[in-house]
MMTF fields as JSON, N, C-alpha, C and O atoms, coordinates in Angstrom:
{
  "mmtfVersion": "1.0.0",
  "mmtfProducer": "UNKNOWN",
  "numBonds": 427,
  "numAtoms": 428,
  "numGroups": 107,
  "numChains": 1,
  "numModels": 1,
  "chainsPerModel": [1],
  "groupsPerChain": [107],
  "chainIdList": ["A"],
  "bondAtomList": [4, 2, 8, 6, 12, 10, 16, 14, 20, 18, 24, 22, 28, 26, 32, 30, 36, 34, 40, 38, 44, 42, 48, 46, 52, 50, 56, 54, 60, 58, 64, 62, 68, 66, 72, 70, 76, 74, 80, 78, 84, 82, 88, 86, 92, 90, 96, 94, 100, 98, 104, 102, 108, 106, 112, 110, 116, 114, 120, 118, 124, 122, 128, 126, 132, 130, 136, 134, 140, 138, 144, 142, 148, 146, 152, 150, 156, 154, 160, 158, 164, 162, 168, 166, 172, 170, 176, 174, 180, 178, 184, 182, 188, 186, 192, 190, 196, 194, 200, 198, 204, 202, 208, 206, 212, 210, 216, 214, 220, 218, 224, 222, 228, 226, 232, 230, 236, 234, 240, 238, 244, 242, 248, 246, 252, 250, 256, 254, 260, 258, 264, 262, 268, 266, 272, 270, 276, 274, 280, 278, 284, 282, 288, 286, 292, 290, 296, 294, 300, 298, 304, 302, 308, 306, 312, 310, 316, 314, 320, 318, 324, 322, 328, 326, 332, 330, 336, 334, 340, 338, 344, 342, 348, 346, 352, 350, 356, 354, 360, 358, 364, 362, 368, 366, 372, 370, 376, 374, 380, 378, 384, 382, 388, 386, 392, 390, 396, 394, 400, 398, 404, 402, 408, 406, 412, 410, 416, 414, 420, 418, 424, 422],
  "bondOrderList": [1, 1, 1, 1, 1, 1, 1, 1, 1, 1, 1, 1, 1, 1, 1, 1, 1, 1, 1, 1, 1, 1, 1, 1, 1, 1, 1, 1, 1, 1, 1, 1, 1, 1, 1, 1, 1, 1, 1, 1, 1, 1, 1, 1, 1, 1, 1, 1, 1, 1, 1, 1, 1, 1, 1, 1, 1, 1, 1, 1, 1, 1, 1, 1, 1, 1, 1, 1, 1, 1, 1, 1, 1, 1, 1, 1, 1, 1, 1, 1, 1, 1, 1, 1, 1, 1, 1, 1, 1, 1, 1, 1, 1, 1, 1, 1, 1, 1, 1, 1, 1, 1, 1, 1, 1, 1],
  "groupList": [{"groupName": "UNK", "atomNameList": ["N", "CA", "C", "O"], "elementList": ["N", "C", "C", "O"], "formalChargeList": [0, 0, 0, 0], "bondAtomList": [1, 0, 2, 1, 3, 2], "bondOrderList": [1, 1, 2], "singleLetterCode": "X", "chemCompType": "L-PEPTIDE LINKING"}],
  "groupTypeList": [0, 0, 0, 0, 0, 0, 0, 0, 0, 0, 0, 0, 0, 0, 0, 0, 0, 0, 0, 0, 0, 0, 0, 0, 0, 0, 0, 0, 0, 0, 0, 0, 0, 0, 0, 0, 0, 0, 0, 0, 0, 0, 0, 0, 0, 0, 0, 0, 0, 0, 0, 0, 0, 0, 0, 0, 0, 0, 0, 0, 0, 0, 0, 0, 0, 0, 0, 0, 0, 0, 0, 0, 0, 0, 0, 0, 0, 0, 0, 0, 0, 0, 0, 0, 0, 0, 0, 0, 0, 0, 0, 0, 0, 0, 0, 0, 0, 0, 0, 0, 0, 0, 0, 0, 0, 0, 0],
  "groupIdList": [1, 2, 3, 4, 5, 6, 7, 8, 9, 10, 11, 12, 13, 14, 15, 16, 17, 18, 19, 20, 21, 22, 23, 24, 25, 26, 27, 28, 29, 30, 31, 32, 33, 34, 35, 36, 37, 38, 39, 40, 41, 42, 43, 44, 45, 46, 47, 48, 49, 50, 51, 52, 53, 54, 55, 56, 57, 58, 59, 60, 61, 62, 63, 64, 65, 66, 67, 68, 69, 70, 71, 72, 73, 74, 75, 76, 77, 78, 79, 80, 81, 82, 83, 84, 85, 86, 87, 88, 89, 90, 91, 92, 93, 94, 95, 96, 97, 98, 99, 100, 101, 102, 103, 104, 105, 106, 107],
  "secStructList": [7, 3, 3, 3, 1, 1, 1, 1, 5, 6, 6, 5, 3, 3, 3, 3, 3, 3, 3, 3, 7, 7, 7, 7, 3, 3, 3, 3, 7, 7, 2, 2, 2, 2, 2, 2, 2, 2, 2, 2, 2, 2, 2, 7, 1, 7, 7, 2, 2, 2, 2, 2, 2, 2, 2, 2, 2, 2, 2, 2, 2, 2, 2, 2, 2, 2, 2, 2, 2, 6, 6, 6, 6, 7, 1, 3, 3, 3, 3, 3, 3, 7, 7, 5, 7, 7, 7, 5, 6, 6, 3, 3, 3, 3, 7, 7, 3, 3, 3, 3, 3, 3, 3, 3, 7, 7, 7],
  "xCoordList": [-29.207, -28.383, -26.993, -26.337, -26.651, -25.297, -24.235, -24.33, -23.041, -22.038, -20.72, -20.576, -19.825, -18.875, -17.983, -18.493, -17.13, -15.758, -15.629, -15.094, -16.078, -15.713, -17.11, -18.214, -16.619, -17.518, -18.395, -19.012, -18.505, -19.484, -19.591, -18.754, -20.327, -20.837, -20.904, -21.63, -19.87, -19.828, -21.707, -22.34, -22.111, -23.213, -24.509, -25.525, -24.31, -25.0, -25.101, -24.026, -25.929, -26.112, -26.22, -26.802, -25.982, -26.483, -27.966, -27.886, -29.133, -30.31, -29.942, -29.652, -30.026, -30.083, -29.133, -28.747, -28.711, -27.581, -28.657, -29.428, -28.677, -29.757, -28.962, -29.429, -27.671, -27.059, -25.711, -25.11, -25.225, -24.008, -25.036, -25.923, -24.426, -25.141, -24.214, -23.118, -24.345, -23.103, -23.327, -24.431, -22.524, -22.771, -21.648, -20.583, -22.069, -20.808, -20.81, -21.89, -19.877, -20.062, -19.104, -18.247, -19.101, -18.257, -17.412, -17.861, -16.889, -16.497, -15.275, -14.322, -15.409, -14.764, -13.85, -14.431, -12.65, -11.811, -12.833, -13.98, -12.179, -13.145, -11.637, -10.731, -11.638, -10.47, -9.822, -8.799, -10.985, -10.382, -9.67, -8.751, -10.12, -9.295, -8.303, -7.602, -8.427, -7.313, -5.639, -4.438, -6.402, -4.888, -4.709, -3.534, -5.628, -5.357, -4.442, -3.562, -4.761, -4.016, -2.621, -1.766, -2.587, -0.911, -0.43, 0.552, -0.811, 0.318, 0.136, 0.89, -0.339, -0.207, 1.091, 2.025, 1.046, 1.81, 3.351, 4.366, 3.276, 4.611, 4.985, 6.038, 4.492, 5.037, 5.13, 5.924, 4.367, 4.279, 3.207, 2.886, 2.374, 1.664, 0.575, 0.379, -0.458, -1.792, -2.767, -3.086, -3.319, -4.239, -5.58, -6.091, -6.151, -6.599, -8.159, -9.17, -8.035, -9.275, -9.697, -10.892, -8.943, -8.628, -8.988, -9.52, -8.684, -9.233, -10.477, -10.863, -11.564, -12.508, -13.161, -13.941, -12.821, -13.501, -13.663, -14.735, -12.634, -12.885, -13.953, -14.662, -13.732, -14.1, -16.106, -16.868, -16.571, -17.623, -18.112, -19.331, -17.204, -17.569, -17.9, -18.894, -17.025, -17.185, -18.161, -18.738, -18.499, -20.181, -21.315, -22.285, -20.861, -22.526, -22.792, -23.858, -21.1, -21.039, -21.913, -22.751, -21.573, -21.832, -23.783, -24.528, -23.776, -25.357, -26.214, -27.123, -25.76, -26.556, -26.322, -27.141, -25.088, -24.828, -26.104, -26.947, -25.877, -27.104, -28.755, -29.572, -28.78, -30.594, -30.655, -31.528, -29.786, -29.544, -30.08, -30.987, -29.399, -29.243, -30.943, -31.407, -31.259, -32.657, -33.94, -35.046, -33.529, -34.556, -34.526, -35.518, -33.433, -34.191, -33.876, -33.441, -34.216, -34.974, -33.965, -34.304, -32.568, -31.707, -31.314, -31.555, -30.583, -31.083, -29.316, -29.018, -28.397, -26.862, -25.932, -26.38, -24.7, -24.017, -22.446, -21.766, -22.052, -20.89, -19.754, -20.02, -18.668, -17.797, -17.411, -17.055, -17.695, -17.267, -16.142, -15.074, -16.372, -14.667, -15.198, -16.209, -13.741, -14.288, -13.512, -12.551, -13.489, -12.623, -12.803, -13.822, -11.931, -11.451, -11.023, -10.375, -11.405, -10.672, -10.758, -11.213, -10.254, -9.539, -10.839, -10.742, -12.031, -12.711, -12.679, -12.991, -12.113, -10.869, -10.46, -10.692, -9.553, -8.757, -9.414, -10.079, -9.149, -9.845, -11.143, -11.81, -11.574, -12.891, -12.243, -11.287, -12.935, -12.743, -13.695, -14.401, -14.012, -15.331, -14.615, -13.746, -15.418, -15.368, -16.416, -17.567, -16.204, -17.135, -17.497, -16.81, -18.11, -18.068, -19.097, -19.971, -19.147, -20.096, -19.372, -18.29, -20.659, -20.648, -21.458, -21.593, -21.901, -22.673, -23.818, -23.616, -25.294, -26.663, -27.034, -27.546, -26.973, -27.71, -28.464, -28.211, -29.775, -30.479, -29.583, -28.96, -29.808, -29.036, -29.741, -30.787, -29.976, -30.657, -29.732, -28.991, -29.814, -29.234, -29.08, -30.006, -28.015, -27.786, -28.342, -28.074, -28.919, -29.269, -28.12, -28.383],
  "yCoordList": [23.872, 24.381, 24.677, 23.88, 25.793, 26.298, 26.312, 27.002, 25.19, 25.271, 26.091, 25.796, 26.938, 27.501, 27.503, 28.043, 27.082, 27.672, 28.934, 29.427, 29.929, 31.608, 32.209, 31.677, 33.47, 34.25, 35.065, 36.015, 34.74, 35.188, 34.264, 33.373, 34.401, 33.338, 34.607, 35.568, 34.015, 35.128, 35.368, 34.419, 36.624, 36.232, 36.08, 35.935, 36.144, 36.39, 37.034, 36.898, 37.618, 38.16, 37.699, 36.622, 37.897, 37.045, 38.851, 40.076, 37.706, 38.293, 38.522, 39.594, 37.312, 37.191, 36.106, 35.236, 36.178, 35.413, 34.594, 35.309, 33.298, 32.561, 31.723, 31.386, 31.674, 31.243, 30.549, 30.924, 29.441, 28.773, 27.215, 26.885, 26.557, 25.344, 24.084, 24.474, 22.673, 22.21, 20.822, 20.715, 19.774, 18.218, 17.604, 18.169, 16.152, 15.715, 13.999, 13.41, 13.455, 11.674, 11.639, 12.522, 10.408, 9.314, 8.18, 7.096, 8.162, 6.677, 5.974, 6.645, 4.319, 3.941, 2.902, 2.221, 2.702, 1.658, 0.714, 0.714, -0.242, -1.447, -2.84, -2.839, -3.543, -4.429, -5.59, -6.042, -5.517, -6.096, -5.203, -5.523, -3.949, -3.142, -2.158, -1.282, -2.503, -2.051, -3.217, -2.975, -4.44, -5.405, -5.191, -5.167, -4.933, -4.915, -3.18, -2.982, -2.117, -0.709, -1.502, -1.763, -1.773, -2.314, -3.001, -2.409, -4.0, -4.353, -3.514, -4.052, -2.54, -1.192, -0.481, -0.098, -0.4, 0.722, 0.09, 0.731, -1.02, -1.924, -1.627, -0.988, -1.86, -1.624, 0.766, 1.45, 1.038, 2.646, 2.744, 1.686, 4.271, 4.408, 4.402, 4.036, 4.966, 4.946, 3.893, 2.854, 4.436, 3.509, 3.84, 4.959, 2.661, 3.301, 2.888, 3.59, 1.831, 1.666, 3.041, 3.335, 3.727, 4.859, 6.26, 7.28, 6.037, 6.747, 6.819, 7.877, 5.863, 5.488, 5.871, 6.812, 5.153, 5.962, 7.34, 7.751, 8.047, 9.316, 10.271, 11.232, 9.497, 10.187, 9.804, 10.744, 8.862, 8.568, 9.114, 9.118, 9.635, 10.253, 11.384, 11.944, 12.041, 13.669, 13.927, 15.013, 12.947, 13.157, 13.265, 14.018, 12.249, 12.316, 13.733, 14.242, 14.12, 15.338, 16.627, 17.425, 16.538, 17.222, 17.577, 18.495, 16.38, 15.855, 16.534, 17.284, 16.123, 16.53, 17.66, 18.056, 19.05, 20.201, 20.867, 21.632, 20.007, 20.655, 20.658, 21.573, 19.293, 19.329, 19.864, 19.626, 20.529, 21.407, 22.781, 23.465, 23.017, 24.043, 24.566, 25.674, 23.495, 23.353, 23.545, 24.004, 23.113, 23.263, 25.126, 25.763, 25.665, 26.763, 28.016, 29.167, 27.352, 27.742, 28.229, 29.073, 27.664, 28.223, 27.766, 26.698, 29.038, 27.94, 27.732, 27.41, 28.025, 27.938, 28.109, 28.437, 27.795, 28.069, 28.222, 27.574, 29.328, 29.784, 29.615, 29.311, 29.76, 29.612, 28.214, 27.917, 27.513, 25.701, 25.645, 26.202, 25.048, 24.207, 23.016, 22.665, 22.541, 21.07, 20.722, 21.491, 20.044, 19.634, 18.319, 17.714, 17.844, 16.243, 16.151, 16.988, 15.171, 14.992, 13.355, 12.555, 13.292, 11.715, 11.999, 13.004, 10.83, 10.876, 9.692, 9.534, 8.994, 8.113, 7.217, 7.392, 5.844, 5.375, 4.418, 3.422, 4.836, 4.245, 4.761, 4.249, 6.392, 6.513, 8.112, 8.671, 8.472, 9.792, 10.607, 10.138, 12.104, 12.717, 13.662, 14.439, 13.339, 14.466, 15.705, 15.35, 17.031, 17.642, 18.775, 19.671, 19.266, 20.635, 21.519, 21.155, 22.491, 23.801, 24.651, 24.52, 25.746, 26.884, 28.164, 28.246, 29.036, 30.308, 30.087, 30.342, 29.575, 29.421, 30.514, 31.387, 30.681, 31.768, 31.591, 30.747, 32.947, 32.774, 33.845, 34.904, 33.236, 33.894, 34.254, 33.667, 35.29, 35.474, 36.255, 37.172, 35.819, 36.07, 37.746, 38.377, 38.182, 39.853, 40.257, 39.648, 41.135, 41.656, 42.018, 42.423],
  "zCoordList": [-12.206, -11.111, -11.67, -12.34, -11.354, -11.968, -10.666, -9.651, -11.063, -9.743, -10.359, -11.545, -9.932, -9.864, -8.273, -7.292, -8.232, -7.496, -7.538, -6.545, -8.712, -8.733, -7.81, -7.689, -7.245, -7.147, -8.047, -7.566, -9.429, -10.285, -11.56, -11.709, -12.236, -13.031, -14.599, -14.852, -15.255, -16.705, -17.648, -18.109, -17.682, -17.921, -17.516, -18.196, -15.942, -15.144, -13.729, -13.145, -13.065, -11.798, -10.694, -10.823, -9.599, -8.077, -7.976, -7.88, -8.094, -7.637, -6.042, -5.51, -5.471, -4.019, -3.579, -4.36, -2.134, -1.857, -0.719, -0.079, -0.527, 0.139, 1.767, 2.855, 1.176, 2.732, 2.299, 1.292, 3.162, 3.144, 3.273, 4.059, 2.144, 1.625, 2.005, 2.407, 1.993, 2.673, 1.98, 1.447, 1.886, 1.667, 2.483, 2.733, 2.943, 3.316, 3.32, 3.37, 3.28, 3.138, 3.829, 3.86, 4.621, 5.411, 5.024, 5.395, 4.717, 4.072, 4.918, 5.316, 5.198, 5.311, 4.563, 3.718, 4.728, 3.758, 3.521, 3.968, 2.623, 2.139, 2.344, 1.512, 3.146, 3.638, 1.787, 1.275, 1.598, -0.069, -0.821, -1.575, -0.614, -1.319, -0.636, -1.143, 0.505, 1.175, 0.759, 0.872, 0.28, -0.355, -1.234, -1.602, -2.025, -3.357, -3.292, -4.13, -2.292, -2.466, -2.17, -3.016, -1.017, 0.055, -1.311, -1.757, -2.042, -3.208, -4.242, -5.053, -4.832, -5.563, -4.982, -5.686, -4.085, -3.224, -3.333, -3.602, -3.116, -3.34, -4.553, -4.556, -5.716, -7.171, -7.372, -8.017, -6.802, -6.853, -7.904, -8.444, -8.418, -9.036, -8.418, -7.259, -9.472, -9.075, -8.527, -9.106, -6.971, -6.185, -6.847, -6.82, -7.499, -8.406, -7.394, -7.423, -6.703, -5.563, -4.932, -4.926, -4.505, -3.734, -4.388, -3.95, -5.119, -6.62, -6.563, -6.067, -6.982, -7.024, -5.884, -5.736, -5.178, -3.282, -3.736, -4.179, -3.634, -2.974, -4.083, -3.782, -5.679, -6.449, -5.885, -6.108, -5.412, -5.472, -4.084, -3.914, -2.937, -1.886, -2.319, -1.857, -3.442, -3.524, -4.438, -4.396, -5.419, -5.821, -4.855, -4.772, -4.147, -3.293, -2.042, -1.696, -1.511, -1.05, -2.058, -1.639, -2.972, -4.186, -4.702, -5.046, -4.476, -4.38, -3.5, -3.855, -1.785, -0.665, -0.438, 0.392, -0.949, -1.111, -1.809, -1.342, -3.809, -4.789, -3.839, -3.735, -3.276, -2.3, -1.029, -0.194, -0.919, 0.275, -0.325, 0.149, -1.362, -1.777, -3.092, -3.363, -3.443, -4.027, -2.944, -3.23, -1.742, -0.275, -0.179, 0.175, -0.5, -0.091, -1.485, -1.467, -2.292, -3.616, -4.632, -5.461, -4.601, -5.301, -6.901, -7.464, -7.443, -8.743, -9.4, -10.55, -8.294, -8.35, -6.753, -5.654, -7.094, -5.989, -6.306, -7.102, -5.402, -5.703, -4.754, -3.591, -5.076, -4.121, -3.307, -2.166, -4.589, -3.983, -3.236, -3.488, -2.432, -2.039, -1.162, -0.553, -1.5, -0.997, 0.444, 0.453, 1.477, 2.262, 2.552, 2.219, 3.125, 3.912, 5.273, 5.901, 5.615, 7.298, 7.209, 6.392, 8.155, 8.551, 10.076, 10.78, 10.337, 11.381, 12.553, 13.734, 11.477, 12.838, 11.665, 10.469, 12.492, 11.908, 10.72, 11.006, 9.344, 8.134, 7.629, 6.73, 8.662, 7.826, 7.514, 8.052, 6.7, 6.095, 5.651, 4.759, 6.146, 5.398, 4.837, 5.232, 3.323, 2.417, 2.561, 2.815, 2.443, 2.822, 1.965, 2.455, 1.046, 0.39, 0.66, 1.446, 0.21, 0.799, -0.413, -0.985, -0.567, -1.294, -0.448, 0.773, -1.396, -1.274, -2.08, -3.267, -1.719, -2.517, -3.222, -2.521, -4.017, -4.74, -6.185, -7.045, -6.222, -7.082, -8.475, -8.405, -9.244, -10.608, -11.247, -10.971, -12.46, -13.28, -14.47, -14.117, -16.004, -16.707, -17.188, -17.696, -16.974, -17.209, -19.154, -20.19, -18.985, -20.442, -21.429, -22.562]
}
């Protein structure tokens, strides 16, 4: 599976464009590491708990996007972007989506 942010992939073609593909995770704080952020934050610098969260939300967004996008036979996707929202107080969804498409390498 080939992912790009660009609308074309150097090298190759969009055969067919298959739809708008999507992933998304929920996450809420974790109260241990919500102390351990609050005295981070006191000294300044990297939350590095926080860090970690979001980086492991936006894989699995990432994930249920790619088997979204494998369900209806694609063998890439273009036009990543990712978004966030706050879904109430302490939870947060990460969310990304692209353009599914089948690629095939240009001669």
């Amino acid at each position: 599976m080939i992912l790009a942010s660009t609308e074309t992939v150097a090298g190759h073609r969009v055969e067919r464009t298959l739809g708008l593909v999507r992933g998304s995770s929920v996450r809420v704080r974790h109260v241990g590491k919500d102390i351990m952020a609050s005295l981070r934050n006191l000294a300044g610098g990297e939350v590095y708990e926080y860090t970690k969260l979001m980086a492991e939300v936006r894989e699995q967004a990432v994930d249920r996007m790619v088997a979204d996008a494998r369900a209806l036979g694609a063998n890439g996707i273009l036009a990543i972007r990712f978004q966030s929202a706050e879904v109430s107080r302490g939870a947060a969804e990460m969310m990304c989506y692209g353009t599914a498409v089948r690629l095939s390498e240009e001669d």
